[in-house]
Residue frames as qw, qx, qy, qz and C-alpha x, y, z in Angstrom:
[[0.713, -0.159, -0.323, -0.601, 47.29, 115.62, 77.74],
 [0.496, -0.500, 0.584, -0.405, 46.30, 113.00, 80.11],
 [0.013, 0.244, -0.954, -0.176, 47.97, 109.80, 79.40],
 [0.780, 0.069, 0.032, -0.621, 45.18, 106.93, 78.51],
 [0.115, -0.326, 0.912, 0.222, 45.08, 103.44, 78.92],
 [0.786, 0.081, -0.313, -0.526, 42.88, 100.87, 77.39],
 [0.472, -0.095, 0.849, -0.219, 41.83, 97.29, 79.03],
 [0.676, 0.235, -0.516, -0.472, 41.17, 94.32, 76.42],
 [0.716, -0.178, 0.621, -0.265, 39.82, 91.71, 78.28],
 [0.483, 0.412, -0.625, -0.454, 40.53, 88.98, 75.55],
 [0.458, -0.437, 0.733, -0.249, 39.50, 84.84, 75.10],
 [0.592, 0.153, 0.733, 0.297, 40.32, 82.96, 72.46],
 [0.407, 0.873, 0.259, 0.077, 40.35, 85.92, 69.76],
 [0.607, -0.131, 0.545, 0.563, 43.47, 85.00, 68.04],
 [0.373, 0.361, 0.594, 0.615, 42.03, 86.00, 64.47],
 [0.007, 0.912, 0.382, 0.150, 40.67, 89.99, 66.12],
 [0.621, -0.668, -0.203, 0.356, 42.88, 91.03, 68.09],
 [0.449, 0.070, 0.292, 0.842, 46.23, 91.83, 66.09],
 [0.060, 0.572, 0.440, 0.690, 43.44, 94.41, 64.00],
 [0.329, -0.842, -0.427, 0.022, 41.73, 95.46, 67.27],
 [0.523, -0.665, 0.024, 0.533, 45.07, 97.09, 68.60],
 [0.378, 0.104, 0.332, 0.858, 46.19, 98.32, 65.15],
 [0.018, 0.674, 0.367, 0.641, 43.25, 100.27, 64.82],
 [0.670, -0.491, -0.421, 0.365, 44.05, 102.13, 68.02],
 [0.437, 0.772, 0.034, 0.460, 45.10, 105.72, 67.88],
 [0.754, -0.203, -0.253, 0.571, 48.80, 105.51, 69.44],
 [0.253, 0.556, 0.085, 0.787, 48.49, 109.29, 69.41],
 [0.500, -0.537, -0.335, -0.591, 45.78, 109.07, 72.11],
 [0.958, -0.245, -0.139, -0.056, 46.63, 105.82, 73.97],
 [0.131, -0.709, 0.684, -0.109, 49.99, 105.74, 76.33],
 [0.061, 0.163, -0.953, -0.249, 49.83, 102.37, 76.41],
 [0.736, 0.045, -0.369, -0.566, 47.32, 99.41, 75.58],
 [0.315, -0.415, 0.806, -0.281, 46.56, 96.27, 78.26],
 [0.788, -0.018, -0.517, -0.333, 45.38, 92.64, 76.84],
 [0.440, -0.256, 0.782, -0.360, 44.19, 90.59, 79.80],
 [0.612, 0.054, -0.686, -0.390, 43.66, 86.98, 78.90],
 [0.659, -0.364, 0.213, -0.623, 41.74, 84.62, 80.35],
 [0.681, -0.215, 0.698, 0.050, 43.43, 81.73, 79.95],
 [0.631, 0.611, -0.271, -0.394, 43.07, 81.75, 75.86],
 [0.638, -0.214, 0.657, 0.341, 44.70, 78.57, 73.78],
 [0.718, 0.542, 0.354, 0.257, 44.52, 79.53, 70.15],
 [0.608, -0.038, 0.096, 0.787, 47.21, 82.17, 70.45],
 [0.103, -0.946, -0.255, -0.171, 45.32, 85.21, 71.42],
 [0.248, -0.899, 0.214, 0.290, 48.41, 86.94, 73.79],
 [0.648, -0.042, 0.434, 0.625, 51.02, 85.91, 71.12],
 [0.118, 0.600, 0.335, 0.717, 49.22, 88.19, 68.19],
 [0.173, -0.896, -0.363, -0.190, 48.36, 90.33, 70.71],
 [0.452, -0.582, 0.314, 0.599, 52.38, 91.22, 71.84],
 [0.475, 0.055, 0.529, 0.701, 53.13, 91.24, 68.37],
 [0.252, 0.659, 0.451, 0.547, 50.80, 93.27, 67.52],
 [0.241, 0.569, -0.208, 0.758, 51.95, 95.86, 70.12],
 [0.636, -0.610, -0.103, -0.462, 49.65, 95.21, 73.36],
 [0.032, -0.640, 0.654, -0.401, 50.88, 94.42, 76.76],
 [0.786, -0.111, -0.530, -0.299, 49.61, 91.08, 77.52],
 [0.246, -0.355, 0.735, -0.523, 49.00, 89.98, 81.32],
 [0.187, -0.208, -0.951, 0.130, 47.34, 86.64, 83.06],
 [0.366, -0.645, -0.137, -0.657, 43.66, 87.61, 84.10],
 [0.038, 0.176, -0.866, 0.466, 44.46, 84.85, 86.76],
 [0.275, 0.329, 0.744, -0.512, 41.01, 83.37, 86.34],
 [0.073, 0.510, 0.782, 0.350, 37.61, 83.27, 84.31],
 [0.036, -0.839, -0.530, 0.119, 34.96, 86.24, 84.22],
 [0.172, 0.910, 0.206, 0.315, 34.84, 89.83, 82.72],
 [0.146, -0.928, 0.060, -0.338, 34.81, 91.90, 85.21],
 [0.816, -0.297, 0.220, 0.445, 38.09, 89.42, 87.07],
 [0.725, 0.229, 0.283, 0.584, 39.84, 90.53, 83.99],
 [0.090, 0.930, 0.055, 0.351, 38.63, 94.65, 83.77],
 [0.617, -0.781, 0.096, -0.019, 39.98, 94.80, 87.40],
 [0.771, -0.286, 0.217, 0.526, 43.42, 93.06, 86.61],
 [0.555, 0.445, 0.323, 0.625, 43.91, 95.40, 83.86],
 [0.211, -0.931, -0.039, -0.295, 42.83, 98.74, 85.71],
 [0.734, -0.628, 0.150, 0.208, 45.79, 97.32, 88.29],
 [0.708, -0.036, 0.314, 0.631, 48.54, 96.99, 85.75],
 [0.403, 0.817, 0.154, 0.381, 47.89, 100.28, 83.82],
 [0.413, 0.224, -0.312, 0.826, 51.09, 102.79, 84.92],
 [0.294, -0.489, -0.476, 0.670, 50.31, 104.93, 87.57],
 [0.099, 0.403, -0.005, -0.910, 49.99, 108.32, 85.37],
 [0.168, -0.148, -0.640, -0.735, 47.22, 107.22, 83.40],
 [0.182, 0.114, 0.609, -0.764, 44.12, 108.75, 84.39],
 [0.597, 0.224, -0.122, -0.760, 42.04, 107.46, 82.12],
 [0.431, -0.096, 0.896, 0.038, 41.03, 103.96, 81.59],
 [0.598, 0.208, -0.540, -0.555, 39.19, 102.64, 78.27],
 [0.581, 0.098, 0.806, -0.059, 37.63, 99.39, 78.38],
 [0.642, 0.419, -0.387, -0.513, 36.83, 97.76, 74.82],
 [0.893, 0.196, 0.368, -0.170, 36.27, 94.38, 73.19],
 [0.320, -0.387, 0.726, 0.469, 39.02, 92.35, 71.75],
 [0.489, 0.197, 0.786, 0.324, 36.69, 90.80, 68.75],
 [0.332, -0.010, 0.407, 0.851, 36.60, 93.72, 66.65],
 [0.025, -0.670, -0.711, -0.215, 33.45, 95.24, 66.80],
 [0.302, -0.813, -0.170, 0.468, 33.98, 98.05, 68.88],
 [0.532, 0.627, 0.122, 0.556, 35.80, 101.03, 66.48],
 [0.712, -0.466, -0.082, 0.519, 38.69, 101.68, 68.09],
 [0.431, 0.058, 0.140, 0.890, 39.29, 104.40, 65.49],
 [0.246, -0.641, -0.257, -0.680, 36.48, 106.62, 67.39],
 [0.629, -0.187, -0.524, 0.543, 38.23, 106.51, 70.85],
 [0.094, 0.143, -0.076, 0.982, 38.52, 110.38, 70.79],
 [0.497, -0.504, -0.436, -0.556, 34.09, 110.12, 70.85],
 [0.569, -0.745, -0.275, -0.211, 34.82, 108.99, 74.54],
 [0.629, -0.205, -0.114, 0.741, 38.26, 109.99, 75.83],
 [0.051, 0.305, 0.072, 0.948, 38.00, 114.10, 74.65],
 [0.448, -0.745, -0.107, -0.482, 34.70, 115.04, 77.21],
 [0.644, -0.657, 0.064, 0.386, 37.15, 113.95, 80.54],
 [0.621, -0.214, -0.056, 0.752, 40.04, 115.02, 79.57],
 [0.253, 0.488, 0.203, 0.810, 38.42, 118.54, 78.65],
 [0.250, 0.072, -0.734, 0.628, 37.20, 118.09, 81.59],
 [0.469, -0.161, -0.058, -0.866, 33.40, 118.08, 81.15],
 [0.888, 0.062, -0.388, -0.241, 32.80, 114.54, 81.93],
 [0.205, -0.565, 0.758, -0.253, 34.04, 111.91, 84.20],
 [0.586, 0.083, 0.789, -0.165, 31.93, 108.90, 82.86],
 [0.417, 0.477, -0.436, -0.639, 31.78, 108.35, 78.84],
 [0.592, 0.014, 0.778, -0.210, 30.07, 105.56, 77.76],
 [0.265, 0.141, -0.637, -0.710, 29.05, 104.35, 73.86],
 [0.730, 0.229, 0.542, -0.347, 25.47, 103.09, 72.88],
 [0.092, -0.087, 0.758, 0.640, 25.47, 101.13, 69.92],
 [0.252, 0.619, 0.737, -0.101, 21.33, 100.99, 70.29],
 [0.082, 0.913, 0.105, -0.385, 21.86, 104.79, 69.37],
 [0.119, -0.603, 0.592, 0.521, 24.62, 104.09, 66.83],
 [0.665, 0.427, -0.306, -0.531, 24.89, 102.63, 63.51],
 [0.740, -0.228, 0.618, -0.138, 24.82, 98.94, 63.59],
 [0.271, 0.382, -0.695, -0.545, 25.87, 96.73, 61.09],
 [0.760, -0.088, -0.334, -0.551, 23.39, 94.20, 60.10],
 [0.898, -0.174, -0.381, -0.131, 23.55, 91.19, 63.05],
 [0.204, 0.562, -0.456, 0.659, 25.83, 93.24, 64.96],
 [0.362, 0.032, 0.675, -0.642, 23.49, 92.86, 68.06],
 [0.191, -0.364, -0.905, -0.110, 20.52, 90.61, 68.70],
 [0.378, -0.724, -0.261, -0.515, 17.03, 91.79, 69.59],
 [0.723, -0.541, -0.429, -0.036, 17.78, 90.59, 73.06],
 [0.518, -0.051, -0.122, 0.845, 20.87, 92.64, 73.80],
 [0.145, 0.363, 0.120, 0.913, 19.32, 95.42, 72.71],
 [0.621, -0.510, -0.386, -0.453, 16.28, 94.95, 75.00],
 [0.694, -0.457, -0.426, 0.358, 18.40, 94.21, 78.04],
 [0.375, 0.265, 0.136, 0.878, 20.01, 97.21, 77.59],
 [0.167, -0.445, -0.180, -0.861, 17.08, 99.25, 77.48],
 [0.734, -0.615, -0.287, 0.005, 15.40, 97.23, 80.44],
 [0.582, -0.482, -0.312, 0.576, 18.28, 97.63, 82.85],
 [0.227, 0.150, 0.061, 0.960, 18.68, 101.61, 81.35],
 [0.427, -0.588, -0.377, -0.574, 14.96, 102.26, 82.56],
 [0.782, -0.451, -0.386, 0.189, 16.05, 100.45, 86.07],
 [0.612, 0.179, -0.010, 0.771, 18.53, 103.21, 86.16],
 [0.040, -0.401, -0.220, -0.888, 16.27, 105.82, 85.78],
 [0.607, -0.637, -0.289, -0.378, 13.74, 105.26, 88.09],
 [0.674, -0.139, -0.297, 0.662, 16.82, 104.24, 90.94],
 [0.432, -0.366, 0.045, 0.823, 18.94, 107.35, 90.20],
 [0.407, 0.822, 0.276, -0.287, 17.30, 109.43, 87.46],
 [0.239, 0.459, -0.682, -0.517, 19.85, 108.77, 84.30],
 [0.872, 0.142, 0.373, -0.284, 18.63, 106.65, 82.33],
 [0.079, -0.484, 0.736, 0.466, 21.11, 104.26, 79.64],
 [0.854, 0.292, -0.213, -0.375, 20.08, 102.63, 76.23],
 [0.773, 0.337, -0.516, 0.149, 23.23, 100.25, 76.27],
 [0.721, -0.659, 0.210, 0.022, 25.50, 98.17, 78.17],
 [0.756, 0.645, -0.083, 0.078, 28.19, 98.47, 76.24],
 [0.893, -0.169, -0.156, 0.386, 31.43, 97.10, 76.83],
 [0.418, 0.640, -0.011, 0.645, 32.98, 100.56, 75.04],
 [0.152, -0.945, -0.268, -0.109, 33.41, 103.27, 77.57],
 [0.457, 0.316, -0.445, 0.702, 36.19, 105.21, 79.23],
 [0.478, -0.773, -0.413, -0.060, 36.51, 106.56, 83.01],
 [0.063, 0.840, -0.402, 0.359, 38.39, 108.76, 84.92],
 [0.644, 0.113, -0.738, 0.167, 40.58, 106.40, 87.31],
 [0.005, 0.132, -0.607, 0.784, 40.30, 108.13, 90.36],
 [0.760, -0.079, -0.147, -0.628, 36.44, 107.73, 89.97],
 [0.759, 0.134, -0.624, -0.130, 36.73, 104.03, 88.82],
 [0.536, 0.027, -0.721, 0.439, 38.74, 103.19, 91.93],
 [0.173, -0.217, 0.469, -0.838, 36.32, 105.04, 94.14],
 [0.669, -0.201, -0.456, -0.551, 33.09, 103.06, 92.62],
 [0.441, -0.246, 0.794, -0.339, 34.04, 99.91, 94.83],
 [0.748, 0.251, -0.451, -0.417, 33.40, 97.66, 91.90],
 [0.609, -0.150, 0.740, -0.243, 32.96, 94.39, 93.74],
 [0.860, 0.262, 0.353, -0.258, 31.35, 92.10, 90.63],
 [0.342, -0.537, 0.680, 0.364, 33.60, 89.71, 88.41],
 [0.528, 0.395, 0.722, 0.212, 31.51, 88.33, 85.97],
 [0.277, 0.409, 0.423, 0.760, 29.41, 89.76, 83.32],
 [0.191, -0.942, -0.272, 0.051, 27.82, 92.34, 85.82],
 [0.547, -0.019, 0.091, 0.832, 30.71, 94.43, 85.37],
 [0.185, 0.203, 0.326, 0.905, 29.78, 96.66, 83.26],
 [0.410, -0.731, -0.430, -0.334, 26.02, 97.41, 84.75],
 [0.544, -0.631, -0.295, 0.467, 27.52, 97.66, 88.27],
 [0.142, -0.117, 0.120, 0.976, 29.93, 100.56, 86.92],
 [0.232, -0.485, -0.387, -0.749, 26.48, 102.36, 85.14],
 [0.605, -0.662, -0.443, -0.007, 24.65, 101.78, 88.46],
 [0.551, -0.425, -0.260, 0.670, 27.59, 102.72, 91.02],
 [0.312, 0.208, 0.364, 0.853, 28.46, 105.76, 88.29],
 [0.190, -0.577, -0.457, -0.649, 24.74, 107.14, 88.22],
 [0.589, -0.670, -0.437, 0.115, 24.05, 106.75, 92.17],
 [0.431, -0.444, -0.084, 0.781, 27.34, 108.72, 93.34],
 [0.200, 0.857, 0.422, -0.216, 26.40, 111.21, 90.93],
 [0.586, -0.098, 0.521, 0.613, 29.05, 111.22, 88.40],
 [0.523, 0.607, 0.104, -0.589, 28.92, 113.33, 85.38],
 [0.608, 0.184, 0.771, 0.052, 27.55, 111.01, 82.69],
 [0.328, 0.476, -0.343, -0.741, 27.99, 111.29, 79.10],
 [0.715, 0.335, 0.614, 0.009, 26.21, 108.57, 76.43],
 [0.160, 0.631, -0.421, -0.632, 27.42, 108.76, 73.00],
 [0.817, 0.477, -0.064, -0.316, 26.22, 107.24, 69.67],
 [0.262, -0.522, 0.704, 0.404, 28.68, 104.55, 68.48],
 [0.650, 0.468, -0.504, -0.323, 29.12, 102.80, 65.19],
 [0.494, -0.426, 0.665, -0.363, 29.00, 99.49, 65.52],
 [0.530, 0.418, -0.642, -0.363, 30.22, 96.20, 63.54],
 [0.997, -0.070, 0.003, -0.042, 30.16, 92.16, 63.64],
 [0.560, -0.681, 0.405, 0.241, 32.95, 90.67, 65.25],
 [0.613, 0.659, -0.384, -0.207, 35.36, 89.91, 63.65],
 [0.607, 0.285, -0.738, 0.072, 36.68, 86.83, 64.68],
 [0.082, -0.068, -0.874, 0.474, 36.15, 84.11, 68.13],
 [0.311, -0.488, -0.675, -0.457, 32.81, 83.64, 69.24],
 [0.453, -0.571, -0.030, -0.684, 30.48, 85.78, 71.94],
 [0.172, 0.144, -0.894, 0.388, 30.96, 84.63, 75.57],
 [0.369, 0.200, 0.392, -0.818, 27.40, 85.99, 76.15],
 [0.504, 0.456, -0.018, -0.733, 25.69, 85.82, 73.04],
 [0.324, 0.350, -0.786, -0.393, 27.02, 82.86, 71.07],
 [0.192, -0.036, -0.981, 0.017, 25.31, 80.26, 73.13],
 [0.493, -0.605, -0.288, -0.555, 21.84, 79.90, 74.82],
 [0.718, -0.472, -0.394, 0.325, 23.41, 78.69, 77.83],
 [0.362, 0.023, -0.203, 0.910, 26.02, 81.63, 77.96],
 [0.096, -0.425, -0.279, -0.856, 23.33, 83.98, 77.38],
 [0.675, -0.492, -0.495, -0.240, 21.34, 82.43, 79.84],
 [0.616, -0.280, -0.330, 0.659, 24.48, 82.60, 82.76],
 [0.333, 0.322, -0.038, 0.886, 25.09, 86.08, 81.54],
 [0.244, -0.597, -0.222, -0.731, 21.38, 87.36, 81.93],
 [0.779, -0.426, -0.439, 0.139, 21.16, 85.73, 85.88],
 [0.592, -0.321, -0.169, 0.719, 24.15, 87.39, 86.67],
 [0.044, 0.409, 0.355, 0.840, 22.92, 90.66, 85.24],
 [0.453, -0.602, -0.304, -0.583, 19.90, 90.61, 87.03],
 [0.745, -0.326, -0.402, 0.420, 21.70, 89.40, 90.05],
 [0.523, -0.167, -0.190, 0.814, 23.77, 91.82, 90.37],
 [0.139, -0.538, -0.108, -0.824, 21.13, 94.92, 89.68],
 [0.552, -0.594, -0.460, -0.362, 19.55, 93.84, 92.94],
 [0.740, -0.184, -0.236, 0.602, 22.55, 93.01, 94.45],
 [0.410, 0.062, -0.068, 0.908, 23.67, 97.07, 93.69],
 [0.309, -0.535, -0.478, -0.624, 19.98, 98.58, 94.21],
 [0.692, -0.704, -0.153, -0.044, 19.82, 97.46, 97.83],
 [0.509, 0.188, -0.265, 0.797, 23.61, 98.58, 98.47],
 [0.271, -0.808, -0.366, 0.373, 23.25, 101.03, 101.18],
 [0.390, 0.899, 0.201, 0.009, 24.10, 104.56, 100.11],
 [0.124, 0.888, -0.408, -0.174, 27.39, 104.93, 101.69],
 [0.661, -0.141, 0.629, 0.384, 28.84, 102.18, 99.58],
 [0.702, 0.346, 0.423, 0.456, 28.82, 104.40, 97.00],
 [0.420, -0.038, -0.060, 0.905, 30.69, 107.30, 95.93],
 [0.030, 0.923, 0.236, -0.302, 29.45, 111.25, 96.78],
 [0.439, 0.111, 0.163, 0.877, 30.33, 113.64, 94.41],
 [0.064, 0.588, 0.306, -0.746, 29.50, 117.14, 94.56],
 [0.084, -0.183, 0.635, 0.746, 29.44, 117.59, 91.02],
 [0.670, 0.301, 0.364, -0.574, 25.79, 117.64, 89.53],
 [0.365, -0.185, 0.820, 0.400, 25.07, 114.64, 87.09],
 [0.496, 0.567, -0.177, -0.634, 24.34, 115.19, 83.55],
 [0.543, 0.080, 0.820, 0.159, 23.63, 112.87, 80.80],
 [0.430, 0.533, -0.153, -0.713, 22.66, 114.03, 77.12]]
C-alpha cells in the first residue's frame, strides 16, 4: 500500500495532542508530522512522547506550517493527510479519506463536517456559512461545488506539489479547494463526524478579532486565486468528479 503521512500543524495544544496521535491508525499512517508554531505550554514534548515527529514551523500561519510539513514527510509517501491537533477531527476515520486515492479513484479527498455529524457547538453558524459561501464561489468558477473548509483532507503528493500553493495563512486550505477544482482534479467530499475540541483554544474561531483576520484573508485570497491566470494552475486530463 502506499505509505501515508499526516501533517499536524499544532499551537499551544499541549492537553489534545498526545490523544490526537493515539487515535491514529499506525496500520495506515507510515509516519505522523507535528509542526509547531512556536507553542510554550509543551505541545512538541507530548507530542514526541506520544509518538509524532515534531519539527519548527519556522514562523506563524497555517498554511507556513502545512508546507513545512509536506517538506519533511519521507520521500515514499504519496499521500499527505492534513488534520487538526485539538481533537476534533476523528482520526479513527482516516481510511473515509485515504482508501478512494490509494484505490486509485480519487486524487483529492476532503471531509465536510456541514454534511457530518456534529457534536453540539462543534462549529459556529458562521463557519458553517463560510463554508457554504466560498463552496458556491467554487461552483460557479469551476463547476464543483464544496459545503466545508475543512482542515481534514488527504492528497495525492504529486498533485499537492503541482497546485503551486503560494498562501501561508488561513487561506490554505481554500486555495488547495480552488487550485484542486480549476486543474481538474478528481474530487471526492465525504461526510465526517465531528467533535469539540478537546483542549487549546481556536486560532480562528475563539476570538472576534481572529475570526475577523481569518475571514479577510479568506476572502483575500479567493480573489487573489480567481484572477490567477489559467496556466498557474495544474492541467489534468483526468475528468473531475465530486459526489
Amino acid at each position: 500500500m502506499e505509505p501515508v503521512a499526516v501533517v499536524i500543524p499544532t499551537l499551544n495544544e499541549a492537553q489534545s495532542i498526545g490523544g490526537v496521535i493515539a487515535e491514529i491508525p499506525r496500520d495506515l499512517v507510515h509516519e505522523i508530522i507535528v509542526v509547531d508554531g512556536g507553542s510554550d505550554d509543551g505541545t512538541p514534548e507530548n507530542a514526541a512522547a506520544a509518538g509524532g515527529h515534531v519539527i519548527a514551523a519556522g514562523g506563524r500561519g497555517y498554511g507556513r506550517a502545512c508546507a513545512a510539513g509536506i517538506a519533511a514527510a519521507s520521500p515514499e509517501c504519496g499521500i499527505i493527510v492534513f488534520m487538526d491537533g485539538d481533537g476534533a477531527d476523528r482520526g479513527d476515520l482516516m481510511m473515509l479519506l485515504v482508501d478512494p486515492i490509494r484505490c486509485g479513484e480519487y486524487d483529492f479527498v476532503i471531509a465536510s463536517r456541514a454534511r457530518g455529524e456534529r457534536e453540539r457547538g462543534a462549529m459556529s453558524w458562521h463557519q458553517l456559512l463560510a463554508g457554504g459561501l466560498a463552496g458556491l464561489g467554487t461552483r460557479l468558477l469551476y463547476g464543483v461545488r464544496f459545503t466545508d473548509m475543512c482542515a481534514y483532507r488527504a492528497i495525492r503528493r504529486d498533485c499537492l506539489e503541482r497546485l503551486g500553493m503560494r498562501e501561508m495563512t488561513y487561506g490554505w486550505n481554500l486555495e488547495m479547494q480552488m487550485r484542486a477544482a480549476r486543474a481538474g482534479l478528481r474530487i471526492l467530499e465525504v461526510p465526517m463526524a465531528y467533535r469539540r475540541r478537546r483542549g487549546g483554544m481556536s486560532k480562528v474561531a475563539g476570538t472576534f478579532s481572529g475570526s475577523l483576520r481569518a475571514a479577510l484573508r479568506i476572502i483575500a485570497t479567493f480573489i487573489r486565486v480567481a484572477t490567477a491566470s489559467r496556466s498557474d494552475h495544474l492541467r489534468s486530463p483526468e475528468p473531475l468528479t465530486t459526489r
